[in-house]
VEXGU-952825 format. One record per residue: residue in one letter; x, y, z of N, C-alpha, C in turn. Coordinates in steps of 0.2 Angstrom, whole numbers, plus 5000, padded with zeros to 4 digits. Example, Ala and Ser with C-alpha at 12.3 -4.5 7.8 and 13.67 -1.06 7.14 Angstrom:
BEGIN
a506649725039506249785039506649845039
s506449895035506849955036506450005039
END
This chain:
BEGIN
x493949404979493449364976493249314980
x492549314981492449254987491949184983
x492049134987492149074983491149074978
x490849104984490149124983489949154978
x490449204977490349234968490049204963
x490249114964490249094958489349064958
x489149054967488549014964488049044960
x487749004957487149014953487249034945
x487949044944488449094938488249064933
x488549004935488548974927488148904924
x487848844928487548784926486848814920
x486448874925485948884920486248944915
x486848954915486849014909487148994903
x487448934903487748914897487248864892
x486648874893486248834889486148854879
x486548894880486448934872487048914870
x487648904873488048874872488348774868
x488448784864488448724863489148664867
x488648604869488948574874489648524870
x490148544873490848524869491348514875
x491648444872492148454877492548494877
x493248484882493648534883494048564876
x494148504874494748514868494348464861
x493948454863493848434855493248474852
x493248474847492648524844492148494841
x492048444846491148394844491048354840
x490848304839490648254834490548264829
x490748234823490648264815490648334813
x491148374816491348444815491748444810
x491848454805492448464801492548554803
x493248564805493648624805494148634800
x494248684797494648714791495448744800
x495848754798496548764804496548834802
x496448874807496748934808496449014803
x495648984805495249024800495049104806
x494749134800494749204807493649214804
x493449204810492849224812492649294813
x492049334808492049394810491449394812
x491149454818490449464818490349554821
x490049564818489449614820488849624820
x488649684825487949704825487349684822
x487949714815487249724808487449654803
x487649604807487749534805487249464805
x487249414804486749364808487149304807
x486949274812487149204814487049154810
x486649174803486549144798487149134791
x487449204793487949184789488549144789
x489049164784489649094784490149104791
x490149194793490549224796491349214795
x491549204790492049184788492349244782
x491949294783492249364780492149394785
x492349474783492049524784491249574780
x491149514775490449564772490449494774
x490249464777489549424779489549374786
x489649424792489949404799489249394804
x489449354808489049324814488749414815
x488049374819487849444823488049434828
x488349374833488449374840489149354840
x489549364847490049354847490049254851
x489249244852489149184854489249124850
x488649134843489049124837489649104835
x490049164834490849144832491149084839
x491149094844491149054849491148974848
x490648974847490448894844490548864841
x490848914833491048904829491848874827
x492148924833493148954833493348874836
x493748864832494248784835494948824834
x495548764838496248784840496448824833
x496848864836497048924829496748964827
x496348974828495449034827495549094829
x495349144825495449224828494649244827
x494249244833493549294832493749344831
x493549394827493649464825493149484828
x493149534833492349564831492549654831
x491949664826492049744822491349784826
x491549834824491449894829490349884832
x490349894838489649904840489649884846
x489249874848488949844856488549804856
x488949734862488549674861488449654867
x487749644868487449634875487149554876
x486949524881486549474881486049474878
x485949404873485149394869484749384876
x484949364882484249354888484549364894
x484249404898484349414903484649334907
x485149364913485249284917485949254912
x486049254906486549244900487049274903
x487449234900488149294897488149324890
x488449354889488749404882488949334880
x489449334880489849274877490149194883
x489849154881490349094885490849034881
x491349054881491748994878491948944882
x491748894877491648814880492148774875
x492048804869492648774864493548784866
x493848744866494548754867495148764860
x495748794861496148774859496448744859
x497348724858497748694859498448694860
x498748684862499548714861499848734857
x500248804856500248844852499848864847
x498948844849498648854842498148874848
x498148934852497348964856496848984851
x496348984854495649024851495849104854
x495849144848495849214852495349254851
x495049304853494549324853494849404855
x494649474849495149504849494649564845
x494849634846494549684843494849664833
x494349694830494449664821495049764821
x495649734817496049814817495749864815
x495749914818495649974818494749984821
x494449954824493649944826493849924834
x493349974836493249964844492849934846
x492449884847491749854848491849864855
x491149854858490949834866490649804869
x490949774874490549704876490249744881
x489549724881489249784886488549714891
x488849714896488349644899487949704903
x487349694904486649714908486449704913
x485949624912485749584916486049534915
x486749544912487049454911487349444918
x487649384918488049364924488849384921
x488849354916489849384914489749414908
x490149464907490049494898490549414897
x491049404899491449324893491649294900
x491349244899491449164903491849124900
x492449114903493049044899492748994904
x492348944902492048894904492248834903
x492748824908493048744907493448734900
x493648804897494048784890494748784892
x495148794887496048794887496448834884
x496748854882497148864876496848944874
x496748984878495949034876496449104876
x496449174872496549214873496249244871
x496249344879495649374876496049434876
x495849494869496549544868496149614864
x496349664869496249724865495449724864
x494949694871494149734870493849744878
x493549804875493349834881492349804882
x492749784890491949784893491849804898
x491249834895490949864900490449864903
x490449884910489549854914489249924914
x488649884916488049944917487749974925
x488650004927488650034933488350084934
x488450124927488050204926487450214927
x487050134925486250154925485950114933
x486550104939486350074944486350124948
x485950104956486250144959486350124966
x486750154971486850114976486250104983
x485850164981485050134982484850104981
x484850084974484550044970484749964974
x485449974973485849914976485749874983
x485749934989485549914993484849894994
x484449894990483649884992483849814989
x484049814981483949754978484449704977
x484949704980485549654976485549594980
x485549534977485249484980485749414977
x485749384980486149294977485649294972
x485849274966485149224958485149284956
x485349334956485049404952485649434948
x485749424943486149474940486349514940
x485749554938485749654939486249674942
x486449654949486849694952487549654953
x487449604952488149544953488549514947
x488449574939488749564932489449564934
x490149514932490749504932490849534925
x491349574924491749574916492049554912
x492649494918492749434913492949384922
x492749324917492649274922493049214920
x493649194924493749114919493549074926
x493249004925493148964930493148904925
x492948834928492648784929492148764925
x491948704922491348684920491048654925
x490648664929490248634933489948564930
x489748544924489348494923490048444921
x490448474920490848414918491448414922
x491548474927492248484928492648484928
x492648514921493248544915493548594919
x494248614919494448644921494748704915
x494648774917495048814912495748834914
x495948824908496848844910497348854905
x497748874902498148924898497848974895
x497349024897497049084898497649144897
x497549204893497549254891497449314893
x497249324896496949414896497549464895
x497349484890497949534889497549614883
x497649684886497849734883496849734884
x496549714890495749744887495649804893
x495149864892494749924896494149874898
x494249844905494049814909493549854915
x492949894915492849914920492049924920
x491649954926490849984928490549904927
x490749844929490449794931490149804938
x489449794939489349794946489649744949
x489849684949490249624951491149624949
x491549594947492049574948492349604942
x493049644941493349644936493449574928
x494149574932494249494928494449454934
x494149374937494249334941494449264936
x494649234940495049164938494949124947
x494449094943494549054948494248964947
x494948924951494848854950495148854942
x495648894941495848894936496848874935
x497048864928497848864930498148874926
x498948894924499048924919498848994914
x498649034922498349104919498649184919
x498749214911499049274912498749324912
x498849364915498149414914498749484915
x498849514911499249554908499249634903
x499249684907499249754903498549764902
x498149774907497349764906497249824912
x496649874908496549934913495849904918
x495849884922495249874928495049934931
x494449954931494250014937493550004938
x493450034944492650034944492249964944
x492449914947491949874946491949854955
x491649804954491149774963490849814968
x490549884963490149934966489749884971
x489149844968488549834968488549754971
x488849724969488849654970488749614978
x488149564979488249554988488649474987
x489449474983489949424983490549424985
x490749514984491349524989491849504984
x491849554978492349544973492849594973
x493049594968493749634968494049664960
x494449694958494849714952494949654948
x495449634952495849584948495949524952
x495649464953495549384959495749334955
x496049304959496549234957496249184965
x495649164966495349114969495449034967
x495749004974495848924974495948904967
x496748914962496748894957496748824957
x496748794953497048694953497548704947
x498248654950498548634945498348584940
x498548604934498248564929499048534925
x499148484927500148464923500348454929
x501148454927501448454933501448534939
x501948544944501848594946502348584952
x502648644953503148634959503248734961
x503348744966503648804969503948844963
x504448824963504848854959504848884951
x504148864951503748874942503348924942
x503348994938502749034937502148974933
x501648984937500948964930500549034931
x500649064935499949114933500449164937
x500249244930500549284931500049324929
x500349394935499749464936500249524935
x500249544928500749584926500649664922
x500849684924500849764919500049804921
x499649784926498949804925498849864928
x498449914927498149974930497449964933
x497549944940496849964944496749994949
x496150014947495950074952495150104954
x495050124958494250144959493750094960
x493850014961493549934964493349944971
x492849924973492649934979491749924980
x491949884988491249844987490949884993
x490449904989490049964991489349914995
x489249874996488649814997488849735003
x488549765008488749705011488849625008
x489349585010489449525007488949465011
x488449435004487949405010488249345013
x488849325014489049265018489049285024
x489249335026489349375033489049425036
x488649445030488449515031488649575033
x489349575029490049635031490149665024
x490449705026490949715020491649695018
x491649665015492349635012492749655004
x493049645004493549644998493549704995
x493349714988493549774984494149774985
x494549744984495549744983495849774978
x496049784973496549794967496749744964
x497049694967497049644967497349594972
x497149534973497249484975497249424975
x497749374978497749314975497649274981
x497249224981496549214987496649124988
x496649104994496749044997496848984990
x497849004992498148934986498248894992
x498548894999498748855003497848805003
x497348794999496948765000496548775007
x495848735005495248705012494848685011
x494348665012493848625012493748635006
x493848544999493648554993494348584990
x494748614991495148624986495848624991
x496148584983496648554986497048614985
x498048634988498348634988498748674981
x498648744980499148734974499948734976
x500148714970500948704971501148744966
x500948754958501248804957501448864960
x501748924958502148994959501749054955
x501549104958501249164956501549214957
x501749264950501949314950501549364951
x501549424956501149484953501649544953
x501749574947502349624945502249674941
x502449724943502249784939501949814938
x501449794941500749824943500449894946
x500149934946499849984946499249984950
x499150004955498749984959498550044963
x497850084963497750154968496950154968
x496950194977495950234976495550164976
x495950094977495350044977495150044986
x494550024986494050024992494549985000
x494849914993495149864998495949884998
x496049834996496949824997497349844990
x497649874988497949884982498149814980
x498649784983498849704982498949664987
x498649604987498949564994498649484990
x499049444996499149384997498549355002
x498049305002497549295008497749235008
x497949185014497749115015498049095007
x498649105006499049085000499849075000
x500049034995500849014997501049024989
x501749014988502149024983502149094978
x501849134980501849194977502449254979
x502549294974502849344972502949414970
x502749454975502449524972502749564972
x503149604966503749634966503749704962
x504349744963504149794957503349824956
x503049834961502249854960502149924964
x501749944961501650034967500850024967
x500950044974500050054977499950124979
x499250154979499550224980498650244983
x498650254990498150274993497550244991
x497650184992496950114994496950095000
x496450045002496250065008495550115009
x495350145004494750215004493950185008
x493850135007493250125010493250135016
x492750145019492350195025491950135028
x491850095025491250035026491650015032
x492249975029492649925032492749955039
x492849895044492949905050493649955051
x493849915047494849965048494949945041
x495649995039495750005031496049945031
x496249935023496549875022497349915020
x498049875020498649905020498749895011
x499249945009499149945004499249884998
x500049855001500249794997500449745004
x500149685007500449645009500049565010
x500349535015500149465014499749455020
x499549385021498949375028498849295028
x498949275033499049205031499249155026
x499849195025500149165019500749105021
x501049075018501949055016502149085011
x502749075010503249065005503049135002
x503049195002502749255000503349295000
x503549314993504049384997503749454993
x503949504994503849554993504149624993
x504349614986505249674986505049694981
x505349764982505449804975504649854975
x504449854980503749874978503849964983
x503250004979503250064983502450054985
x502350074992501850074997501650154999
x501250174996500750274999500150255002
x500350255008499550255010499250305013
x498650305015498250355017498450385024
x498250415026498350435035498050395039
x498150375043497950315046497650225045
x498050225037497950165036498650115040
x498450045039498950005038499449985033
x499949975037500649995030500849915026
x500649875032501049795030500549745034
x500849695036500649665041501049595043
x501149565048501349495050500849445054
x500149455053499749415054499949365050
x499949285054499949225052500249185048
x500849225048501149205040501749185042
x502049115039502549095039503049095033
x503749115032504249105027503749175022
x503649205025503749275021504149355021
x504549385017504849415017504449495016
x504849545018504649605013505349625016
x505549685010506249685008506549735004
x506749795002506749844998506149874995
x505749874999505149904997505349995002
x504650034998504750095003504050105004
x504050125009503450155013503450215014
x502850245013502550315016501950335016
x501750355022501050385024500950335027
x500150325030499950285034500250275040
x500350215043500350195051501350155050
x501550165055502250135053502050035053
x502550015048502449955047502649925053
x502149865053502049815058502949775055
x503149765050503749725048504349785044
x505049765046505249815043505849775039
x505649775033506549745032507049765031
x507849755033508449775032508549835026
x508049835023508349875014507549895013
x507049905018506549935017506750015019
x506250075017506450135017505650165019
x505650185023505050245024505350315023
x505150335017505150405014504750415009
x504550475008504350495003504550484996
x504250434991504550424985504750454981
x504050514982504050574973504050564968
x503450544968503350534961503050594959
x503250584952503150664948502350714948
x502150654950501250684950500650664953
x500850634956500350544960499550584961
x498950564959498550564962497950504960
x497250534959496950474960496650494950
x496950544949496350574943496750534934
x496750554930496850524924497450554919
x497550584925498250624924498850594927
x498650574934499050554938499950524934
x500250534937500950514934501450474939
x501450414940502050374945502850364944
x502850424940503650384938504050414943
x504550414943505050424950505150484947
x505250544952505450604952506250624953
x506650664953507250674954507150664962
x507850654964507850634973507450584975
x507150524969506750484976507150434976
x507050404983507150374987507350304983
x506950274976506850204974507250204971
x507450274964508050274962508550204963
x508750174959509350124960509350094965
x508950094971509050064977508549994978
x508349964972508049894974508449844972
x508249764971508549724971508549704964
x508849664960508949614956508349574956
x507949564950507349504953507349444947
x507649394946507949374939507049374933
x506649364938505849334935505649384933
x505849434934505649514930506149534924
x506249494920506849524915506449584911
x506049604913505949704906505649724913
x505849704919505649744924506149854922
x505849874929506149924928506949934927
x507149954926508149924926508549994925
x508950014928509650074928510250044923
x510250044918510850044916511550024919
x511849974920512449984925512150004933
x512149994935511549994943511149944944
x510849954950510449924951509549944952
x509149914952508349924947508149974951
x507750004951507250074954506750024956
x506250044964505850004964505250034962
x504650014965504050004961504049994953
x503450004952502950004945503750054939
x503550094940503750154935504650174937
x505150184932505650194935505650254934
x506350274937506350354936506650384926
x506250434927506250424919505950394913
x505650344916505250294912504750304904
x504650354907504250384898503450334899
x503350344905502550314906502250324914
x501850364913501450384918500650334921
x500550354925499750314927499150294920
x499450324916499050354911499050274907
x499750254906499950174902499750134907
x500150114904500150004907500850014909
x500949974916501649954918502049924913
x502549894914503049854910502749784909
x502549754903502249694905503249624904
x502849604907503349534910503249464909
x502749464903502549394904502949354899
x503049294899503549264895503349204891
x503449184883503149144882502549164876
x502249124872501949144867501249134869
x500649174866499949184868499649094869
x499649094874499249004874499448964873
x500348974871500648924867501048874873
x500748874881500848854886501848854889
x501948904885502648914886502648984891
x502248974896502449014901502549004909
x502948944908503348924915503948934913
x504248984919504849014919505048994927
x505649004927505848984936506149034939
x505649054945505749124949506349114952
x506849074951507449074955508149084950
x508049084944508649094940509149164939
x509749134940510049184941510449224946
x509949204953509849224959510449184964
x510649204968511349134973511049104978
x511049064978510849034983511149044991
x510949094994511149114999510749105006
x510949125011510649095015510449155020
x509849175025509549235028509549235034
x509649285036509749305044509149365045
x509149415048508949435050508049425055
x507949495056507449485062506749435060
x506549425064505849395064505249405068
x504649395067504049425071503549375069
x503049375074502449355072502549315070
x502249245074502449185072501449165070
x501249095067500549095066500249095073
x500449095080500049125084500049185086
x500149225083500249305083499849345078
x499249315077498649315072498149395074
x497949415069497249465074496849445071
x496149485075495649445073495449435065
x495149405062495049375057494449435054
x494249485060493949545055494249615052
x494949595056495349665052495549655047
x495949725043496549715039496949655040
x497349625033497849575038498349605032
x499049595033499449595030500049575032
x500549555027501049515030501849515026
x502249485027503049495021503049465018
x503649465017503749405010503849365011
x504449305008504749245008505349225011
x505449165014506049145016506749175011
x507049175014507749175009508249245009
x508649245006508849315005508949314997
x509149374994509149404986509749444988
x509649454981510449484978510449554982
x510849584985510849664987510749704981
x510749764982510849824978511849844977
x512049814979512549834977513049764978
x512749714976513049654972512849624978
x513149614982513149554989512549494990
x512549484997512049445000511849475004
x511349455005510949515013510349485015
x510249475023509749445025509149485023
x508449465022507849485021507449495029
x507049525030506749535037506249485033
x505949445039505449395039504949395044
x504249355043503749325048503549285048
x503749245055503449185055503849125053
x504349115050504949085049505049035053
x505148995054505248925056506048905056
x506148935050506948905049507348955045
x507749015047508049075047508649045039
x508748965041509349005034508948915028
x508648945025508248915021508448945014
x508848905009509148935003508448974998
x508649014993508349054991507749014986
x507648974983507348954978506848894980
x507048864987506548814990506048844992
x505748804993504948814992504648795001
x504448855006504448835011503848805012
x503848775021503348725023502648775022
x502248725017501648745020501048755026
x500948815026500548805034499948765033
x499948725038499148675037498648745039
x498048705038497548755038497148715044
x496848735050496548695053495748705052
x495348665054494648665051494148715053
x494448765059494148805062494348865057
x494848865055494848945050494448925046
x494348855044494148845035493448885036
x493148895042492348905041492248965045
x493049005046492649045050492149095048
x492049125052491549175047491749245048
x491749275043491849345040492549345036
x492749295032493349265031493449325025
x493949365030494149445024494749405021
x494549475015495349475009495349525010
x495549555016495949625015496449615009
END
C-alpha cells in the first residue's frame, strides 16, 4: 500500500458524515450505554433504528448515531454508496475502552457492503475503539475490466481505485485511528486495497478471507497493508500493538501501473510498509506480529517487511506468489527488505520456479530460522535450522479446495521452534510445534482461517502482550551477510531475515539464528535492535517497491 493511496480518499468524502470528535459524541447528544442499532434496505433513516421492525435504511445512519458500547446490526441486503465519490460507510464516531462501537452482520442475515464508485465500502476515520465483524465486502471487479482500467484509471476517480476496508487518519483534524478490529469478514473484488491501516495503531486485523482485490487501482495496493503506523500511548519494542493473524489471502495483484512511477508495484498478500519512518512520519516503536497466516497466487509477495523494524512473521505458509508477469522479477514468497529488528521463524515458503526464495538486501538485526523452503531460486540467506525440502502438504493448490495441512513425512512436522507470542499457534503435544500456518493433522485446510492468535478483549485495548515472554535470554552466533551496503537496486524484489538474537531450539536448547546485516552477533533475545537511519536519498527514491 503506497502512501499515494490515500490522496484525494477522504477530506471530500466524509461530508455526509457528521463532524465529531474522536471520542466524544457531540454537543448536546444524550446517548442511552450499550444500545444495538439496526438498519436495512427496506428501512429509513427516519426511524428510531433502535429495533429490528423499525431500522436505519443506511449503515451511515447507524454510524452517527453508535456511541461507546453500540452494536450496528445490519440485516440481510446490499448497501451501496447514496453518491458517487462517498463511501458506503465512514465512521467518525468512537468508542471507548472496553466499550468499542462494533459494527457486525444482525445473527443469522448476511448483508453486503457492496461499494461501486465509492472510494472505501467502511472508512475508520480518525475514530478509536472501533470493531468491524462477520460482513462481507465486496467491490465491483466483476463489472470492470482491465481495458477498461488501462484506458481509464486515474488519481480523483474512484471507479477504478475502490478500497474495502480502510482505517486512516482524519485529515481535518488529525485524529488518529487506533484500537481497530477487523476480525471474521469476506474481504474481496475491490479494484483498490483489501483492508489498509494506515497512520494508524493498535490494530488487529484477524481471521478475515482477502482475495482479489488491487486489480485496477493506479496506487499500488495490496491484500492486507499496515503503512507508516503512529504510536498512539506509550510504546516500546517489546510490545505487540498491531497484529496480522489467522488471515486467508490470495488472488491480490496490481494489474495497472502505479502513477508515482509509472511501474508496477505491490499487489502483496500482505505487507507491513515503512515503520523505520521518512519524510513526515515519525518512527514506530511499537512491535508487529504477523502469524498464522495463509498466503498464495498473489501478484506480489505472499508476506514481507519493506523499510520497517520490530516485526515478527512466524508460523505462516506462503505458497506460489510472486505470479505477476508485469513486475520486472518476482517478489520472494515470505521476507524482509530494508528492515531491523525482523525475524522470521516457523514459516513454510513454495515458491514458483524461478522466483526469489528470501532476501538480505539492506537489513540490519534480522533473522530467518526454522523455516522451510521449496521451489524457486535457493535462498540468498540460510539459517542454521532452515530446511529446503519439499513440505507436503496434503493438497496445495491455488483453487478452493486447496488443503495446507502437513501431510505424513513432512519435513515441518515437529521440527520448529517455541514462539511464546503464539500461544494457540500450531503445537505437538509433548514436542516441539510444526512450522507453517496448518499443523499436521490440524483439521483445517486452505478452505478456513489459520489459528487466530490475538489476545485480549474486542477494543478493550488489552491487546499488548510481550513477544519475549517465556523465551531465554540467550545470546547468537552464527553466519552473517549483507550488511546495508550490500543492497540491490531498489527496482527489484527485495527480501530479507529476521531478528537479532537466538530462540529456543526444537529440542530445548539455545541455538544461534543466521542473520543479515548485524552489527552486533550476541545481542540478547528480547532487545530491540539499532534502528537503521534512513538517509534522504532513499526517502525520495523513485520506484520505491514493496515487493
Amino acid at each position: 500500500m503506497k502512501r499515494t493511496h490515500t490522496l484525494a480518499v477522504t477530506a471530500a468524502l466524509v461530508a455526509s458524515s457528521v463532524p465529531l470528535g474522536v471520542v466524544t459524541l457531540g454537543a448536546g447528544t444524550a446517548h442511552a450505554a450499550d444500545r444495538t442499532w439496526f438498519v436495512s434496505p427496506g428501512g429509513d433513516d427516519r426511524n428510531p433504528g433502535t429495533s429490528a421492525g423499525a431500522p436505519f435504511r443506511t449503515i451511515q445512519k447507524a454510524a452517527d448515531s453508535a456511541g461507546p458500547g453500540d452494536t450496528v446490526s445490519i440485516m440481510n441486503g446490499t448497501y451501496s454508496e447514496r453518491a458517487a465519490g462517498s463511501n458506503v460507510v465512514t465512521v467518525k464516531r468512537s468508542g471507548r475502552p472496553g466499550a468499542p462501537i462494533t459494527f457486525t452482520a444482525h445473527p443469522g442475515h448476511h448483508p453486503v457492503i457492496h461499494p461501486v464508485k465509492a472510494w472505501n465500502g467502511i472508512s475508520v476515520h480518525g475514530a478509536s475503539y472501533i470493531t468491524i465483524r462477520n460482513l462481507e465486502i465486496k467491490g465491483n471487479n466483476t463489472a470492470l475490466t482491465l481495458a477498461g482500467a488501462e484506458r481509464e484509471s486515474r488519481k480523483g476517480d474512484p471507479t477504478y481505485n475502490t478500497n474495502c476496508i480502510s482505517v486512516e487518519r482524519d485529515r481535518s483534524t488529525g485524529a488518529l485511528s487506533h484500537h481497530i478490529e477487523v476480525t471474521g469478514n469476506d474481504v474481496h473484488g475491490c479494484a483498490g486495497g483489501g483492508i489498509s491501516a494506515i497512520d494508524a495503531d493498535h490494530v488487529t486485523i484477524s481471521r478475515n478471507h482477502v482475495y482479489s482485490t488491487s486489480w485496477y487501482t493506479v496506487y499500488a495496493t495490496s491484500g492486507i497493508s499496515v503503512l507508516t503506523p503512529r504510536d498512539v500511548g506509550g510504546a516500546d519494542a517489546r510490545t505487540y500493538k498491531i497484529r496480522i493473524t489467522g488471515n486467508r489471502v490470495h488472488d491480490n495483484e496490481t494489474k495497472i501501473k502505479w502513477e508515482k512511477c509509472r511501474c508496477y508495484s505491490d499487489g502483496n498478500g500482505i505487507i507491513i510498509d515503512t515503520l523505520k519512518g521518512d519524510a513526515g512520519h515519525p518512527a514506530y516503536k511499537g512491535r508487529v506480529l504477523v502469524a498464522d497466516n495463509l498466503s498464495y497466487d498473489n501478484g506480489g509477495s505472499g508476506i514481507h517487511s519493506y523499510k520497517s523494524q520490530h516485526v515478527d512473521i512466524v508460523h505462516n505458509t506462503a505458497y506460489l506468489n510472486g505470479r505477476s508477469t508485469r513486475m520486472k522479477s518476482s517478489y520472494a514468497n515470505i521476507y524482509a527488505h530494508d528492515s531491523t529488528d525482523v525475524r522470521l521463524l516457523n514459516n513454510i515458503a513454495y515458491g514458483r520456479p524461478g522466483q526469489a526464495t528470501n532476501s538480505k538486501s539492506r537489513n540490519v538485526d534480522v533473522t530467518y530460522d526454522y523455516n522451510v523452503y521449496f521451489g524457486g531460486k535457493p535462498p540468498e540467506v540460510k539459517g542454521p535450522h532452515d530446511i529446503v525440502a519439499d513440505p507436503k502438504f496434503t493438497a496445495a493448490g491455488t483453487g478452493a479446495d486447496a488443503d495446507f495441512r502437513l501431510g505424513e513425512g513432512s519435513p515441518a512436522i515437529g521440527s520448529g521452534t517455541p514462539f511464546a507470542a503464539v500461544p494457540t499457534g500450531v503445537r505437538r503435544t509433548g514436542g516441539a510445534p510444526d512450522r507453517g500456518a496448518f499443523g499436521f493433522a490440524a483439521g483445517a485446510g486452505a478452505g478456513a482461517g489459520a489459528v487466530d492468535v490475538t489476545q485480549g478483549a474486542s477494543g478493550s485495548g488489552a491487546d499488548e502482550s510481550t513477544p519475549t515472554g517465556g523465551r531465554p535470554d540467550a545470546r547468537t552466533g552464527g553466519a552473517q551477510s549483507g550488511g546495508a551496503g550490500a543492497s540491490r537496486s531498489a527496482e527489484g524484489p527485495d527480501g530479507s531475515d529476521g531478528d537479532s538474537g537466538s530462540v529456543r531450539t526444537a529440542d530445548g536448547g539455545d541455538g544461534p539464528l543466521a542473520q543479515t546485516g548485524g552489527t552486533d552477533p550476541l545481542l540478547p533475545l528480547g532487545i530491540a535492535a539499532v534502528v537503521l537511519a534512513i538517509g534522504g536519498g532513499l526517502l525520495v527514491a523513485a520506484r520505491r517497491r514493496r515487493s
